[in-house]
C-alpha positions in Angstrom: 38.1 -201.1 26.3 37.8 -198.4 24.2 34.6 -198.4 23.4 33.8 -198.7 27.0 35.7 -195.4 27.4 34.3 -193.7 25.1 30.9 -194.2 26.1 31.6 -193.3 29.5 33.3 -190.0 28.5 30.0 -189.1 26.2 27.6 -189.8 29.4 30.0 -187.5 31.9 29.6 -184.8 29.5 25.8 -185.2 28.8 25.4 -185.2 33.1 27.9 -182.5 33.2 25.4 -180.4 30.3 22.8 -181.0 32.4 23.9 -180.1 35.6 23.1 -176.2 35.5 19.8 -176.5 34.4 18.8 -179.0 36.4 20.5 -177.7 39.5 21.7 -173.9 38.9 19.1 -172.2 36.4 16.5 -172.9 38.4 15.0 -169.1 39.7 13.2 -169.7 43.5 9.4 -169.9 43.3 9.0 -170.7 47.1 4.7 -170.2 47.1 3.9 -166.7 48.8 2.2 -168.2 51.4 5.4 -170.7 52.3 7.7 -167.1 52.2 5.0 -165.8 55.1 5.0 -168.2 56.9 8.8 -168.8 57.4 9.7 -164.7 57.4 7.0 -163.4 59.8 7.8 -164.8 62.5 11.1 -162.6 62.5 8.7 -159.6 61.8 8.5 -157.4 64.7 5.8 -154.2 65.3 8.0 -151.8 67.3 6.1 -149.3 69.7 8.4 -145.9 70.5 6.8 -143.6 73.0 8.0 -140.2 72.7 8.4 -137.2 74.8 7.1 -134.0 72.6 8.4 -131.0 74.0 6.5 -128.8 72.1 3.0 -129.6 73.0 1.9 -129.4 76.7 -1.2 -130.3 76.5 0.3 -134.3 75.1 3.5 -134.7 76.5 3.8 -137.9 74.8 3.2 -139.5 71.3 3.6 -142.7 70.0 5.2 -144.1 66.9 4.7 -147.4 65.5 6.4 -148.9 63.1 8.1 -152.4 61.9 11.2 -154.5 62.1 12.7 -158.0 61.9 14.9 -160.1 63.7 18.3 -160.4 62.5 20.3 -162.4 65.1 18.7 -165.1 67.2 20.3 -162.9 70.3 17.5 -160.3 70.2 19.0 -158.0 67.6 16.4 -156.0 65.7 16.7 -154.2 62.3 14.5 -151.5 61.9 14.5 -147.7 61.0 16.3 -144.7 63.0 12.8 -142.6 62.2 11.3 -144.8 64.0 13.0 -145.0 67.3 14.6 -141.7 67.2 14.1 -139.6 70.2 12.3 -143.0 71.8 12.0 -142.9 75.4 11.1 -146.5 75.4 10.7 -149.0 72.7 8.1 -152.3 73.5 8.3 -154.8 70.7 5.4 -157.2 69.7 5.9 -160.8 67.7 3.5 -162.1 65.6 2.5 -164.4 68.9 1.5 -161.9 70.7 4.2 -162.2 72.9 5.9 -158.6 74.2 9.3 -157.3 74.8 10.6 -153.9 76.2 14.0 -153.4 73.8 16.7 -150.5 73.8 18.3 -148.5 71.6 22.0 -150.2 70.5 23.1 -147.7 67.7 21.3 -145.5 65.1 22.6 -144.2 61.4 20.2 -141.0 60.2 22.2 -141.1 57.3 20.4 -144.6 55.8 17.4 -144.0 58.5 18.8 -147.5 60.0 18.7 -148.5 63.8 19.3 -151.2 65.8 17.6 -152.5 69.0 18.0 -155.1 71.2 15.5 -157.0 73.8 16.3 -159.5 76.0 15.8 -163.0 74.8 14.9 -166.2 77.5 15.3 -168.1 74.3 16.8 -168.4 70.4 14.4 -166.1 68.5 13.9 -166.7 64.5 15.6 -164.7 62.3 15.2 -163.6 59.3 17.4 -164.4 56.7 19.3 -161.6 54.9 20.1 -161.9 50.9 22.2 -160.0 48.3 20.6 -156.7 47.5 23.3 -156.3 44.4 21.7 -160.0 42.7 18.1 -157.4 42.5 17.1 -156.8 38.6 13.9 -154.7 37.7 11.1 -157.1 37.6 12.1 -159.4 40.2 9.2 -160.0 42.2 9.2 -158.8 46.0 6.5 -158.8 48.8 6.7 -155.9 52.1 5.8 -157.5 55.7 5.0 -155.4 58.3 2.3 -153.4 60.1 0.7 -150.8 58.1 -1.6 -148.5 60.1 -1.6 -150.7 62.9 -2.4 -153.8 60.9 -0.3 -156.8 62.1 1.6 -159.0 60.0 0.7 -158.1 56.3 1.9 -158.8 53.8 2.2 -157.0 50.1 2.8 -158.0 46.7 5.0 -156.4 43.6 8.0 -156.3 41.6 11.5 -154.2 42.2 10.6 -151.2 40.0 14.0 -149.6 39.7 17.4 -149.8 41.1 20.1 -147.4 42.6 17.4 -144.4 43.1 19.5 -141.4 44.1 17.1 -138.9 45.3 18.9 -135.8 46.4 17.8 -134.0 49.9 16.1 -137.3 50.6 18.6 -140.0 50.7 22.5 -140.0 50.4 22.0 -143.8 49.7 20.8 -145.5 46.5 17.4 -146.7 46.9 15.6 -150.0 45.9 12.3 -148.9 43.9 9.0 -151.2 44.6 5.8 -151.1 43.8 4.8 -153.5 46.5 2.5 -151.5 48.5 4.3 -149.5 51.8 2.0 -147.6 54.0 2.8 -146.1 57.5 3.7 -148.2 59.3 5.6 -150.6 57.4 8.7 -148.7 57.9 11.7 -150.6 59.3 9.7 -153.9 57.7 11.6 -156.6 55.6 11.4 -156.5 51.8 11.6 -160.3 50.9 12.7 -161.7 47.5 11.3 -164.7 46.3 13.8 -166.8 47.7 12.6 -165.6 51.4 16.1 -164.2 51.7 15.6 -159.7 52.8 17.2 -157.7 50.1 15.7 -154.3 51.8 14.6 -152.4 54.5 11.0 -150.5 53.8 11.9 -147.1 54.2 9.5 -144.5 52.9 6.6 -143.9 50.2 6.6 -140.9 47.8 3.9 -138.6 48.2 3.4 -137.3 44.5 2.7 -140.6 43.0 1.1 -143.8 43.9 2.8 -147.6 43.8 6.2 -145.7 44.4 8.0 -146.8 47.6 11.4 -147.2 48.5 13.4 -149.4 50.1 16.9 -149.2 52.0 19.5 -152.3 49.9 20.3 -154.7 52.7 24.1 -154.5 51.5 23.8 -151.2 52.5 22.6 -151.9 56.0 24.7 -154.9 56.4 28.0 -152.7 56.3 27.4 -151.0 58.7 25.9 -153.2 61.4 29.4 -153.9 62.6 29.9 -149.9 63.2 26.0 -150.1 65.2 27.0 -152.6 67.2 30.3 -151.7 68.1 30.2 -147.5 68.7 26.2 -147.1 68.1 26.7 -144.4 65.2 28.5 -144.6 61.9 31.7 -142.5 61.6 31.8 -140.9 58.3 33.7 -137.9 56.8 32.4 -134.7 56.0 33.3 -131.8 54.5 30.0 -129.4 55.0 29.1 -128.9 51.3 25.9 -129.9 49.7 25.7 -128.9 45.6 25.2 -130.8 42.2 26.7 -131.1 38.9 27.0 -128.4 36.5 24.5 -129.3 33.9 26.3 -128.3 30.5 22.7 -126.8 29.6 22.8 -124.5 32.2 25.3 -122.9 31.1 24.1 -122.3 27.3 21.1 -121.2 29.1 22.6 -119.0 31.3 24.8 -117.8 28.7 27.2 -118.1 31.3 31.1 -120.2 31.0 30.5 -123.0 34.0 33.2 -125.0 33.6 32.6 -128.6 34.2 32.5 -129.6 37.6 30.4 -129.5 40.9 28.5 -126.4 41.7 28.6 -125.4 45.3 25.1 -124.7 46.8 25.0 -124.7 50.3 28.1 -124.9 52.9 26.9 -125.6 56.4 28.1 -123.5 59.4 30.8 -124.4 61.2 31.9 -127.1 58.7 35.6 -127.9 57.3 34.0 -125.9 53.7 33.2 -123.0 55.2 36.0 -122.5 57.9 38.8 -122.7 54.4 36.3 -120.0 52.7 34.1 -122.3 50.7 31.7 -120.1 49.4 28.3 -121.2 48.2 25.3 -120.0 46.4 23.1 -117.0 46.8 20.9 -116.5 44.0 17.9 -118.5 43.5 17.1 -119.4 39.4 14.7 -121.7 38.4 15.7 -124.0 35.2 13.5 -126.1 33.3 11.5 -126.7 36.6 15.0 -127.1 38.4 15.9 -125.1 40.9 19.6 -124.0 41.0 21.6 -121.4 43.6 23.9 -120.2 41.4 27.1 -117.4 42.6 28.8 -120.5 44.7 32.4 -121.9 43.7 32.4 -124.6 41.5 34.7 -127.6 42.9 36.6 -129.4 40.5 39.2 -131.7 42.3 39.5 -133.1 45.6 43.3 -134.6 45.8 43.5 -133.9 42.3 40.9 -136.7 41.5 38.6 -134.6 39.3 34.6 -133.9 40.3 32.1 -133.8 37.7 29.2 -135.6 39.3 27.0 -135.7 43.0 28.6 -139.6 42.6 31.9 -138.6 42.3 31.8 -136.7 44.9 30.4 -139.2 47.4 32.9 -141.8 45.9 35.7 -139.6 46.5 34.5 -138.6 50.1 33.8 -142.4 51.1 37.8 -142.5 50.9 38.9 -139.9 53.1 38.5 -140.1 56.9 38.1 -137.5 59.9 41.1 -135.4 60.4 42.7 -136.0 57.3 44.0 -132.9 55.7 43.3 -132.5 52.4 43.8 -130.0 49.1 40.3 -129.0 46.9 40.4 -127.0 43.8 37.5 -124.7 42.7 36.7 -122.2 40.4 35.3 -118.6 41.4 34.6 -116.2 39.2 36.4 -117.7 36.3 39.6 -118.0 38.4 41.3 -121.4 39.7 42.2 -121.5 43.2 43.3 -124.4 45.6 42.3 -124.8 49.3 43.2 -127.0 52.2 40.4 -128.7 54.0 40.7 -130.5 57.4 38.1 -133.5 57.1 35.8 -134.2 60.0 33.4 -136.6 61.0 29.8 -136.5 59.5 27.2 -134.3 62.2 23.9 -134.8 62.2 22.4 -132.9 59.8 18.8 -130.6 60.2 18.0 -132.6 57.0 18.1 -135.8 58.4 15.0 -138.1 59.4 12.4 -135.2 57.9 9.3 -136.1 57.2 
C-alpha cells in the first residue's frame, strides 16, 4: 500500500511539472493568414464627408479612414480625427456591404471615437486584448485601408512602450514598426493571439518605420464615459510646462529649484484666473526649446511635482470643481495659490495635423 502511494504521489507531481509547459508557456503563433482572416471581418473603412467652410469653391471634403467592430450591436472603434466635424459617416465591411453610422461620443484627448450603425443582424467583433501584457519585440500586424487600399494588412514588432510625446499626445503611445500609412488610422493593431492591443493612431513624419499606436487599455476606460455622455469629463487646470532639467539650470547659471516649470497658461483657465504666470522668453537649450520667466510649480495638495508624469498623475485625481491649494516659486520666492478645478476644454492643440 505504500508503495502504491508513493508511486502515485511521484506521477502527480511529474503531471503537475509538466502542466505549464505543456499548457501555460506556450506563446500564441496563430499563422498570419488565420489572424486575417478571423480579425477583418470586424475591420471597417469609414467614409466622413465634411463641410469646409473655408473653401467655396469645394464645400465638401472627404476623409477616409479605418475602424473595427467592437460590439456585435454596431459599435465601432475608430479615431476622433477621423470623424471630427463629419457631417455624415458611411461605413464599408470587407463584403462590400454598406452602412450610414452616427457619431455616439468622441475623446480628442486620445483621438478616440465611437460610432454606431444600425445592425439587421449580429456583426463580428473584434476581440480586444491587454495592451499592459505588450513587451518590445512582440510581434504585431496593422489592418486597415491605407490610401484607399481595402483590407491590408502589415507586418512588425512593438518597437517601444509608454511613448510620451509632449504637444502630441497626453497618452503613452504603443511604438510599431508595422507599417501605418493614411488611412489606416482608427485600424486595429492585432497581437499574435488575434486579440487588439491598439488603435493605429498616427506616423511620424521625421523618420520612417515609426508609427504609433493608441493602448487599447487606454481606450477601453473610457468607452463607458463614450457611451454614456459622448465626451470624457476630465479636470483641468489650464497649464501646459515640463520639468526643470537640473542642466538647465548650471547652464543658465540660474537657481531653478526642482520642480515643474510653467510655460504656457491658457486663457480663461482655473491657472490663469488665481495669477498663474507662465513664460515669456524663448531660449533654446541643447536643441530644446524652453520659455523660461514662468513660475515654477512645486506642489499640488502638497503632493510634490517634479515631473510632466507627476503632474498628470496628480491631476487624474482631482475632479471639476474641486478647490484646491498649488505651491510655486517666482522669482526665488515660495507662494501658495488656490485653484478651482474645471473640466478639461477642448484644446486648439488637439486633433492637429
Amino acid at each position: 500500500m505504500v508503495y502504491d502511494r508513493d508511486v502515485r504521489l511521484r506521477l502527480a507531481l511529474l503531471l503537475l511539472l509538466a502542466w505549464p509547459a505543456a499548457a501555460v508557456g506556450a506563446p500564441c503563433a496563430e499563422p498570419f493568414a488565420a489572424i486575417f482572416a478571423r480579425v477583418a471581418p470586424a475591420v471597417v473603412s469609414i467614409q466622413a464627408t465634411k463641410i469646409n467652410k473655408a473653401r467655396p469653391q469645394r464645400r465638401f471634403e472627404t476623409i477616409v479612414g479605418s475602424g473595427f467592430v467592437i460590439e456585435r450591436d454596431g459599435q465601432v472603434l475608430t479615431n476622433a480625427h477621423v470623424v471630427d466635424g463629419a457631417a455624415s459617416l458611411l461605413v464599408t465591411f470587407d463584403s462590400g456591404v454598406k452602412a450610414p453610422a452616427r457619431l455616439v461620443g468622441m475623446d480628442t484627448v486620445l483621438d478616440l471615437a465611437l460610432v454606431r450603425l444600425e445592425a439587421a443582424a449580429p456583426l463580428p467583433a473584434a476581440r480586444l486584448g491587454d495592451s499592459a501584457a505588450l513587451r518590445v519585440g512582440d510581434e504585431v500586424v496593422a489592418i486597415g485601408n491605407p490610401i484607399g487600399l481595402d483590407h491590408t494588412m502589415t507586418r512588425g514588432i512593438v518597437s517601444g512602450l509608454n511613448r510620451l510625446l509632449p504637444g502630441v499626445a497626453e497618452q503613452p503611445m504603443i511604438q510599431t514598426d508595422a507599417p501605418i500609412n493614411p488611412g489606416n488610422s482608427g485600424g486595429p493593431l492585432v497581437d499574435r493571439c488575434g486579440s487588439v492591443v491598439g488603435i493605429n493612431t498616427f506616423i511620424s513624419e521625421d523618420a520612417q518605420g515609426i508609427g504609433f499606436a493608441v493602448p487599447i487599455n487606454a481606450a477601453k476606460a473610457v468607452l463607458r464615459d463614450l457611451r454614456e455622455v459622448g465626451r470624457v469629463v476630465r479636470p483641468w487646470l489650464g497649464i501646459q510646462g515640463r520639468e526643470v532639467d537640473a542642466r538647465l539650470g548650471a547652464l543658465l547659471r540660474l537657481p531653478l529649484p526642482p520642480g515643474y516649470l510653467v510655460e504656457v497658461v491658457y486663457d480663461g483657465s482655473p491657472a490663469e484666473r488665481a495669477g498663474v504666470r507662465g513664460g515669456s522668453l524663448s531660449v533654446v537649450v541643447q536643441g530644446e526649446e524652453y520659455l523660461l520667466g514662468g513660475d515654477i510649480l512645486t506642489t499640488i495638495q502638497s503632493v510634490p511635482i517634479r515631473t510632466h508624469q507627476d503632474y498628470l498623475d496628480r491631476l487624474k485625481t482631482l475632479r471639476p470643481g474641486q478647490r484646491v491649494r498649488i505651491t510655486l516659486v517666482r522669482e526665488g520666492h515660495t507662494r501658495e495659490l488656490t485653484l478651482t478645478v474645471a473640466e478639461r476644454p477642448r484644446l486648439p492643440s488637439d486633433l492637429v495635423d
